[in-house]
ZATOR-18908 format. One line per field, with one value per residue: residue in one letter; x, z, y of N, C-alpha, C, CB in turn. Coordinates in steps of 0.1 Angstrom, whole numbers. Atoms other than C-alpha are relative to their C-alpha. Glycine has a CB too. Example, Ala and Ser with C-alpha at 12.3 -4.5 7.8 and 13.67 -1.06 7.14 Angstrom:
REM residues 2
nukol c(a,s) $
n.u c(9,-9) $
n.w c(0,0) $
n.v c(-12,-11) $
ca.u c(123,137) $
ca.w c(78,71) $
ca.v c(-45,-11) $
c.u c(9,-8) $
c.w c(0,8) $
c.v c(12,11) $
cb.u c(-10,4) $
cb.w c(12,-14) $
cb.v c(0,5) $
***
This chain:
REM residues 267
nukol c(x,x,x,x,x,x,x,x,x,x,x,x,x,x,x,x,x,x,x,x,x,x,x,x,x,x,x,x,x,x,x,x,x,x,x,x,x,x,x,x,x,x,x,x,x,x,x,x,x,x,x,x,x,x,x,x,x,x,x,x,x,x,x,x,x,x,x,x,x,x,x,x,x,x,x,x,x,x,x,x,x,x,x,x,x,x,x,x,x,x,x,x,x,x,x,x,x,x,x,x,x,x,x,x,x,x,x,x,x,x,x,x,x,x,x,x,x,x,x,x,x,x,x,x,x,x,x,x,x,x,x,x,x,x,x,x,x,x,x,x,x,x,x,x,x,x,x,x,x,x,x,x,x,x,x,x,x,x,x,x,x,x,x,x,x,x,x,x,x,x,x,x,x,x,x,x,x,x,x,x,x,x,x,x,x,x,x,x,x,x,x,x,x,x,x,x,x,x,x,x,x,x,x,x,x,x,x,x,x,x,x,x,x,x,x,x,x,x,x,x,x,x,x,x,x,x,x,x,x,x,x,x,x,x,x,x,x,x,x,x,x,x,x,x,x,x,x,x,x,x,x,x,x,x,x,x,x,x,x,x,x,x,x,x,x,x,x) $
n.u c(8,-7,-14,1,-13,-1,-5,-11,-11,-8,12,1,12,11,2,17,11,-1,-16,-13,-10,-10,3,-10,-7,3,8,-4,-11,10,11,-17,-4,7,0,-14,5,7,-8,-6,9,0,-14,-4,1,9,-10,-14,2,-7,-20,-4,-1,-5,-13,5,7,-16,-3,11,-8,-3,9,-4,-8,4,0,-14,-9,10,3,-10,-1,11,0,-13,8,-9,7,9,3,1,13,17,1,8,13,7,-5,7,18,3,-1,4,-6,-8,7,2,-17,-6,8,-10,-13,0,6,-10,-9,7,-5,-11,-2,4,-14,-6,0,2,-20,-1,-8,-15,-6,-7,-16,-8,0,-5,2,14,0,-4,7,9,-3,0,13,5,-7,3,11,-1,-1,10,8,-5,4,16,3,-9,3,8,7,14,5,4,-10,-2,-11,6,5,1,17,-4,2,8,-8,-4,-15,-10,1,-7,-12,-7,-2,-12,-11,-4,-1,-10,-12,-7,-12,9,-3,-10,-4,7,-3,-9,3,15,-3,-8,2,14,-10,0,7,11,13,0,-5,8,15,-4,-6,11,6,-8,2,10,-4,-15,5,5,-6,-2,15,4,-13,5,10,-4,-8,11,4,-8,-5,17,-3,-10,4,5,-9,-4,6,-1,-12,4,-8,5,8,-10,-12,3,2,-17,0,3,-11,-13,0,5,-11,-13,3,-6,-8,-7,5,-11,-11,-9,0,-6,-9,2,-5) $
n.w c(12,12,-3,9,4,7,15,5,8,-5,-4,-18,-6,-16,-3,1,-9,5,-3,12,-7,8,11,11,8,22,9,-4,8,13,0,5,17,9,1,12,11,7,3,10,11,-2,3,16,14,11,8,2,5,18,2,16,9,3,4,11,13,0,-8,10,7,11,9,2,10,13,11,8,10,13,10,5,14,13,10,15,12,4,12,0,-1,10,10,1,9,17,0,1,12,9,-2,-8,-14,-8,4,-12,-10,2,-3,-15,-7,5,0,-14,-7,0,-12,-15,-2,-7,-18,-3,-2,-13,-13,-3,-4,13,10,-6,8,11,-5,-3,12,11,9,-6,8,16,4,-5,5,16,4,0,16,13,3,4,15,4,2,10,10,2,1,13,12,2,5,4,13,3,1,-15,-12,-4,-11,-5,-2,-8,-1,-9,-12,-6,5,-5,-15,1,1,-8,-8,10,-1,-11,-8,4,-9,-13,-11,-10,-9,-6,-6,-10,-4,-4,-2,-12,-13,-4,-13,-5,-18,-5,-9,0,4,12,7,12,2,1,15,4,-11,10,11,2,3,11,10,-4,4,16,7,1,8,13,15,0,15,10,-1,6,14,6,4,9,13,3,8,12,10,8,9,7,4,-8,2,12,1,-13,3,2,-12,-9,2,-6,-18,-5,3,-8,-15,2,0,-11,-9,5,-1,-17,-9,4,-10,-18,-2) $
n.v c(1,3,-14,-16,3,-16,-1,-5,3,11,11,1,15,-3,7,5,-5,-13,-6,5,10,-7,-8,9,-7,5,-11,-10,6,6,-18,-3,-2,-1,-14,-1,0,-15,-12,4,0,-17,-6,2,-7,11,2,6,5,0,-1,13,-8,-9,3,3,-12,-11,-10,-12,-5,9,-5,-14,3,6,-3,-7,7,-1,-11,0,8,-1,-13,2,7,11,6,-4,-13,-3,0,-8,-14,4,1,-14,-6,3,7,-9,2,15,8,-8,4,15,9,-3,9,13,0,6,16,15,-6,12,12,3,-3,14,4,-3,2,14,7,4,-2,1,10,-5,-7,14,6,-12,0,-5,-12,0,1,-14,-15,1,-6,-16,-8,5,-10,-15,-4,1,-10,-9,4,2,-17,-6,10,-7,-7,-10,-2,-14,-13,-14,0,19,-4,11,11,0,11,1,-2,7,9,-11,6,12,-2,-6,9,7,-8,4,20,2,-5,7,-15,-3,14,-1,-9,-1,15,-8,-13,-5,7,-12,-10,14,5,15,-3,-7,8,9,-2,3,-13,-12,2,-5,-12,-10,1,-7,-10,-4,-2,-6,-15,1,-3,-15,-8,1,-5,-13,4,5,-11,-10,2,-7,-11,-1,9,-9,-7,10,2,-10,1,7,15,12,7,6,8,4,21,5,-7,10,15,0,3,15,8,-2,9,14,4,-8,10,14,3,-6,9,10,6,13,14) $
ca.u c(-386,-367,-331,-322,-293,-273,-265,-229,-212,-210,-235,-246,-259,-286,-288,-324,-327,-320,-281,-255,-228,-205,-199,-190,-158,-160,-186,-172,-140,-163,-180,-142,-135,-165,-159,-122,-135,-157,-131,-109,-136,-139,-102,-98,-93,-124,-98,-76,-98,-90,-53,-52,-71,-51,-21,-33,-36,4,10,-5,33,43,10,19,55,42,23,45,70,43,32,70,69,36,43,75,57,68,53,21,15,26,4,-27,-13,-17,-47,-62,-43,-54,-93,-98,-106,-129,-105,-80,-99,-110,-73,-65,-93,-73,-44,-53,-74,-42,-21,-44,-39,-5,-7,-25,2,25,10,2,44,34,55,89,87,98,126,135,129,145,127,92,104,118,85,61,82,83,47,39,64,52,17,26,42,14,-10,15,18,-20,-24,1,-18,-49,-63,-88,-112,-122,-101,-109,-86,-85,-104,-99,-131,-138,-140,-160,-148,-149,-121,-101,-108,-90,-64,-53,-54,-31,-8,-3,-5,20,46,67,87,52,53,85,82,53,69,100,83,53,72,97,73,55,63,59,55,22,4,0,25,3,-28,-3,14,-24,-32,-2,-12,-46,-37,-9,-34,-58,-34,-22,-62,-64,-25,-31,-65,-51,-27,-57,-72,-43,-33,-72,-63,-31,-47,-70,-47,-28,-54,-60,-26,-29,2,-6,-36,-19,8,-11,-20,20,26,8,19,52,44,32,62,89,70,75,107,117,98,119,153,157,161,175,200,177,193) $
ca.w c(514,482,478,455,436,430,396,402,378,398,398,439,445,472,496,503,535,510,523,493,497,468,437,402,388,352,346,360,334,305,307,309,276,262,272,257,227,222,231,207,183,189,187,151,120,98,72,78,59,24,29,4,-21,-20,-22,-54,-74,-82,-63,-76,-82,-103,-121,-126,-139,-165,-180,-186,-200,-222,-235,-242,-266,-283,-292,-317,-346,-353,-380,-368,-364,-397,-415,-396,-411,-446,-440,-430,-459,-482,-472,-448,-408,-406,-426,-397,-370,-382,-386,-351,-340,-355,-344,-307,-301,-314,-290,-264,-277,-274,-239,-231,-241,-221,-194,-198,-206,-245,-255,-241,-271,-293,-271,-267,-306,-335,-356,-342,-347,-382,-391,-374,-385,-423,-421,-411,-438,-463,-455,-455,-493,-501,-496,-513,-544,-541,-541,-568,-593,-585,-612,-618,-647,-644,-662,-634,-609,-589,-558,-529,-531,-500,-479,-455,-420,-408,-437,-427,-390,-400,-418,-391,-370,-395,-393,-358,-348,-371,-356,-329,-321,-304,-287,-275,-267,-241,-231,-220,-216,-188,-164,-158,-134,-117,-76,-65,-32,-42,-51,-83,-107,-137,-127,-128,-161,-170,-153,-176,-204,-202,-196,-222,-250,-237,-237,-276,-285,-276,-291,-321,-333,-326,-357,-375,-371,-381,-413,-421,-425,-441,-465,-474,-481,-502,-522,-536,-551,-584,-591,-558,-566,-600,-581,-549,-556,-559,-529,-509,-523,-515,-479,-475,-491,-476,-439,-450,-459,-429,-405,-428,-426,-387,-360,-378,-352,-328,-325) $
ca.v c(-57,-55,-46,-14,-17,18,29,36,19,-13,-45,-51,-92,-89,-117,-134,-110,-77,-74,-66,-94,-73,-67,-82,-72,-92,-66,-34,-49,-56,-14,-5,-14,-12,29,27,18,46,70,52,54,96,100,80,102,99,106,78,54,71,65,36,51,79,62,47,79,96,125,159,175,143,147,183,174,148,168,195,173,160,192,198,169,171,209,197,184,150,122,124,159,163,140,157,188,172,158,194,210,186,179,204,204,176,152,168,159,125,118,132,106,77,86,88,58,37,60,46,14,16,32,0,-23,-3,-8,-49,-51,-61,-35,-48,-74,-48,-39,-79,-88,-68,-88,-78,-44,-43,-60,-31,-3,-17,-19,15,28,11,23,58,52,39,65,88,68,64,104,107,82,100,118,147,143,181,206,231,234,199,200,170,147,147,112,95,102,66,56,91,75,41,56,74,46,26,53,54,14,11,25,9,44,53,16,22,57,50,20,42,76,68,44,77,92,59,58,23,36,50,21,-1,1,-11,18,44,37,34,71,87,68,83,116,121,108,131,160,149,150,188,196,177,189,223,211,199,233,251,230,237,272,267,247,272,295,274,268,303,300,289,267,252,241,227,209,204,159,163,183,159,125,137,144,107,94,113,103,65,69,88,63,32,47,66,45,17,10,-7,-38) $
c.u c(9,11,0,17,7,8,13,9,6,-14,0,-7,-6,-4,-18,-4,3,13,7,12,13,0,5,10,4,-6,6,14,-2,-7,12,4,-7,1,13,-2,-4,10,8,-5,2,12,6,-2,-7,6,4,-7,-1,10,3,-4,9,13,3,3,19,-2,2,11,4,-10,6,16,-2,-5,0,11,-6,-2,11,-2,-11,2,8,-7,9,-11,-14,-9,1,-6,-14,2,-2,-10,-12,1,-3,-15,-6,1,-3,6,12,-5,-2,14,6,-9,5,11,1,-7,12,13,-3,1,14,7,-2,9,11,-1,-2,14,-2,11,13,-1,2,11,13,-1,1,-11,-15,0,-1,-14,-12,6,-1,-11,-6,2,-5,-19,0,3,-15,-15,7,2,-13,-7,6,-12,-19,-2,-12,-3,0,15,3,12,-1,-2,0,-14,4,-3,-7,6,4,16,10,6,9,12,9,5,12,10,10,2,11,13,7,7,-13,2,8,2,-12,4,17,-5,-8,11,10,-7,-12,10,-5,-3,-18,-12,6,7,-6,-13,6,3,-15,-4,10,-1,-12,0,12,-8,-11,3,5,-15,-1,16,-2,-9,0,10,-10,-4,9,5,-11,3,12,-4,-4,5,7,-5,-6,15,0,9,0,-10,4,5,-7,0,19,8,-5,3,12,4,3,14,16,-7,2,10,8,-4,10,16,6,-3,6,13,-8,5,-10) $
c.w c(-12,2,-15,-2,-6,-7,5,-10,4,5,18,-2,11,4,1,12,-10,1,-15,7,-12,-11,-14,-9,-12,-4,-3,-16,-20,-4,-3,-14,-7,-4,-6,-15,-6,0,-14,-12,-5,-3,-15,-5,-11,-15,-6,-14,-19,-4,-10,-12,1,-2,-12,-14,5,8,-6,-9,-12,-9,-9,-9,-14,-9,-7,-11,-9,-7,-7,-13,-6,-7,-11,-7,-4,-9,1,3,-17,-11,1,-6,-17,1,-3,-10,-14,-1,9,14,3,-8,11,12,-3,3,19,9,3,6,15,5,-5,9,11,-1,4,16,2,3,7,12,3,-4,-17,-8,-1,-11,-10,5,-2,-17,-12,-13,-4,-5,-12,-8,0,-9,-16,-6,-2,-7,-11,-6,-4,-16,-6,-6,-8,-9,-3,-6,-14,-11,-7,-14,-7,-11,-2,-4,4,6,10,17,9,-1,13,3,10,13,7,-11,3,17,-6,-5,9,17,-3,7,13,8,-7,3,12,4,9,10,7,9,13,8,12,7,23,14,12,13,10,12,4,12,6,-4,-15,-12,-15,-1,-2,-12,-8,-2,-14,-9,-4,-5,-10,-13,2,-3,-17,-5,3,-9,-15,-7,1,-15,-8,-1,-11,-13,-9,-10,-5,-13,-8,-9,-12,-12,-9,-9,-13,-5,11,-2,-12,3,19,1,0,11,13,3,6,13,5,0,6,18,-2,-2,9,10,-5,1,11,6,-5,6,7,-8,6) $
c.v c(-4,9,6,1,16,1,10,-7,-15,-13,0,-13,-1,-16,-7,8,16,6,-1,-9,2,-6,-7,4,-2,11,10,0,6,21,6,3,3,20,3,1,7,12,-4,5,18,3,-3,14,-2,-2,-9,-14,5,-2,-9,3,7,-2,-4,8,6,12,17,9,-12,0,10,2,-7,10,14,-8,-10,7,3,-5,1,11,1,-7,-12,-11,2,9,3,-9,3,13,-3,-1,16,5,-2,4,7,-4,-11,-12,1,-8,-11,-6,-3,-15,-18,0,-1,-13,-10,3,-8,-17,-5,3,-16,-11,4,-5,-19,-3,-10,11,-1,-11,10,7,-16,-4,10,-2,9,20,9,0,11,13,-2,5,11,10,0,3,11,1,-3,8,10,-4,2,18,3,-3,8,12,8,2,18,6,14,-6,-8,4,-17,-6,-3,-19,-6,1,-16,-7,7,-5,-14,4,5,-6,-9,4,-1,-11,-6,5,-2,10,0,-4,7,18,-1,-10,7,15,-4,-6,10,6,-8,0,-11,-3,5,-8,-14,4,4,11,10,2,3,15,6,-3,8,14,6,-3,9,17,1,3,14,10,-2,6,15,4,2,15,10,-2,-1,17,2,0,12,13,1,5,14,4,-12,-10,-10,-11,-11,-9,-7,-25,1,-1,-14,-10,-1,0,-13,-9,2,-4,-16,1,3,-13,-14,0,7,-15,-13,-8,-9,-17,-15) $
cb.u c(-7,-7,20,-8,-2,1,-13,7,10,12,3,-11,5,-20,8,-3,3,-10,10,9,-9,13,5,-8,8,-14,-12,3,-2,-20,-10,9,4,-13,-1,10,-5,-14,11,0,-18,-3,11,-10,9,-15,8,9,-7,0,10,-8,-8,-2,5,-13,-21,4,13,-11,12,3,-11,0,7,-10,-9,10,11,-10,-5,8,3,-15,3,17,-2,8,3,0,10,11,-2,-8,14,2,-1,2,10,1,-2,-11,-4,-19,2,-5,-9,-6,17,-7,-13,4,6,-6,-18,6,-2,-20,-4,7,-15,-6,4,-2,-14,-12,3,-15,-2,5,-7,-8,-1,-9,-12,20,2,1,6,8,0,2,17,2,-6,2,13,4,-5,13,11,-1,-5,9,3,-8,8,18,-1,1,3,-1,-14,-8,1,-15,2,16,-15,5,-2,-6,8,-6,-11,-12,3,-10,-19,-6,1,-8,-11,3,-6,-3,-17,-1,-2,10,6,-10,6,10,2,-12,4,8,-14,-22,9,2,-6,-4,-1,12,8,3,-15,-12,6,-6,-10,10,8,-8,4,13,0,-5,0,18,-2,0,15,6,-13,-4,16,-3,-18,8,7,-13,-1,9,9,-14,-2,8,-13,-2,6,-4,-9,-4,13,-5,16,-3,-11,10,19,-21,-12,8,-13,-6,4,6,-14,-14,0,6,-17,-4,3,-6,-19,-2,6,-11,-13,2,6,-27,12) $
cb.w c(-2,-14,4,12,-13,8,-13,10,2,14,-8,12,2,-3,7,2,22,7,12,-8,1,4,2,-10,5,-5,4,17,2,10,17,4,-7,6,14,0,-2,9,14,1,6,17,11,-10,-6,-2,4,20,8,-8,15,-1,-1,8,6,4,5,-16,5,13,8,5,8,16,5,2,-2,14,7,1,5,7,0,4,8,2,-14,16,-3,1,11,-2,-4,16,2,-8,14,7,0,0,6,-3,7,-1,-15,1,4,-16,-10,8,-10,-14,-8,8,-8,-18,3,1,-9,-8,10,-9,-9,3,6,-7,24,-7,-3,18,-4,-7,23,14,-1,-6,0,22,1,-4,2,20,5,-4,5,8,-5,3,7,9,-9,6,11,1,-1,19,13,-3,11,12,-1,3,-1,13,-8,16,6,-2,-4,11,-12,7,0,-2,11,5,-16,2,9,-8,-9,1,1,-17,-1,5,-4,-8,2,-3,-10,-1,-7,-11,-10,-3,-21,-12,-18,-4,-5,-12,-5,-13,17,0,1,-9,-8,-4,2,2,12,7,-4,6,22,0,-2,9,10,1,-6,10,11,-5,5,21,3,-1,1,15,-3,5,15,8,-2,20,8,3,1,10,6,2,5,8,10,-8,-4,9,1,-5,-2,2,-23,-9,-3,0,-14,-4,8,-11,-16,-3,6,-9,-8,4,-4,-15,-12,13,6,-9,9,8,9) $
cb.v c(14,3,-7,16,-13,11,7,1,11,7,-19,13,-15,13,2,-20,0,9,-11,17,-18,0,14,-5,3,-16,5,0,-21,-18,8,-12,-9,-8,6,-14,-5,6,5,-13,-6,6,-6,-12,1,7,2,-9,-3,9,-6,-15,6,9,-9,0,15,8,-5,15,5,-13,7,7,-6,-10,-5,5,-7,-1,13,-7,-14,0,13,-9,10,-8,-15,-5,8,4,-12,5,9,-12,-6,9,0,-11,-17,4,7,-3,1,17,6,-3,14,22,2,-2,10,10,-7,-5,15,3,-5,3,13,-5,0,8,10,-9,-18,-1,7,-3,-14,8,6,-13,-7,-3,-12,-5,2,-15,-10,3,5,-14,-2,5,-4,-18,3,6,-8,-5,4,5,-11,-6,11,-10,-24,4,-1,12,-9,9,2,3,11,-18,10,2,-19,14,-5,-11,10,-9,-4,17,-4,-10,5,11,-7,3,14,4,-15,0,9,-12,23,-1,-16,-4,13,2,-13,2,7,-12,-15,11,18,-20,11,-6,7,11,17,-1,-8,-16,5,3,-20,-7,2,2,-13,-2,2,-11,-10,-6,2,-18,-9,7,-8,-11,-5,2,-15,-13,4,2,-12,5,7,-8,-14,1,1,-15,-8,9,-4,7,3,3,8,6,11,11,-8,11,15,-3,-2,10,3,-7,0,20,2,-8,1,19,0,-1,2,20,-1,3,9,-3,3) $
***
């Protein structure tokens, strides 16, 4: 009648009287691998396919170092810590905070640069330097002359007019874009803890740029806060308030001249 082919695992060709005349071993070959495969498949690590990401991203202790030795440096008050503490002391918190606002988005701009290698022309060109750092000095007097020149019609006791937050926001942007120590210090600082092994040079530098102005926006407006309530204080002292427009000016002008005559070595 009909031949009957049995499901072992192995085709049977049945002649024209119903005899098997054996067997095909291409196939038997072909099922082989096709069953390797799946074990193969079963034994992978569904894991393994994040391995590139994960190589991508620094390594959770080098994380963890940075930004320690970040916090280090933000907690020493250096130029721009101490003109958000004017700011506050003058004009209160939200002149404080505005500043702090300015002062990190041009941080982040100079992360940025960092990381696209714009800021190695202020390592390779003195002149480039000179000219940045002049500028930023020369701002700073500025506003301290500007404060000085300031005077209060009332013969009360002189109280800051306050200002609009986006010109507090620009000045504080000035402040910090002018400055080529920053440049240079993120330009020097971030590449310190970048493994090469780990991926993309340029995303990492990015990654610590992020996180370091990130960590400066919660140090800083902790300043701002606190030269709020300095201020405050201050200002119930009556020859302060008297000499305060003096007080301040002077801040501005001794940070320009400090910013115009350190570092003057770079070559």
């Amino acid at each position: 009648m009909f031949g009957v082919s049995i499901n072992s695992g192995e085709d049977h060709t049945l002649d024209g009287t119903g005899n098997g005349v054996g067997t095909r071993p291409e196939k038997r070959v072909v099922r082989c691998l096709h069953l390797n495969c799946f074990a193969d498949m079963l034994k992978e690590d569904p894991l393994s396919t994040l391995t590139e990401s994960e190589v991508m991203m620094p390594a959770l202790s080098t994380v963890t170092l940075f930004l320690l030795a970040a916090l280090g440096l933000l907690l020493i008050p250096g130029p721009s810590v101490l003109y958000i503490l004017t700011r506050s002391a003058d004009q209160g918190k939200r002149a404080g905070l505005a500043s702090v606002g300015g002062i990190e988005l041009a941080s982040l701009t100079h992360a940025v640069a960092a990381t696209l290698g714009l800021s190695a022309l202020l390592l390779t060109s003195a002149l480039a330097f000179s000219i940045v750092k002049y500028l930023g000095a020369a701002y700073l007097i500025y506003l301290g002359v500007r404060t000085l020149l300031t005077r209060h019609e009332s013969s009360q006791t002189p109280v800051a007019a306050p200002r609009s937050f986006s010109r507090l926001f620009t000045q504080g942007f000035l402040v910090q874009l002018l400055n080529p120590k920053t440049a240079l210090f993120f330009y020097a600082f971030l590449p310190q803890f970048v493994d090469p092994a780990r991926g993309a040079v340029t995303e990492q530098i990015l990654i610590f740029g992020v996180l370091f102005v990130l960590l400066a926006s919660c140090t800083d407006s902790l300043y701002a806060l606190l030269g709020s309530t300095v201020g405050k204080l201050l200002t119930r002292n009556v020859r302060f308030r008297q000499a305060q427009r003096y007080v301040t000016g002077g801040m501005y002008i001794v940070l320009g001249m400090t910013a115009a005559f350190t570092g003057s070595e770079k070559k």
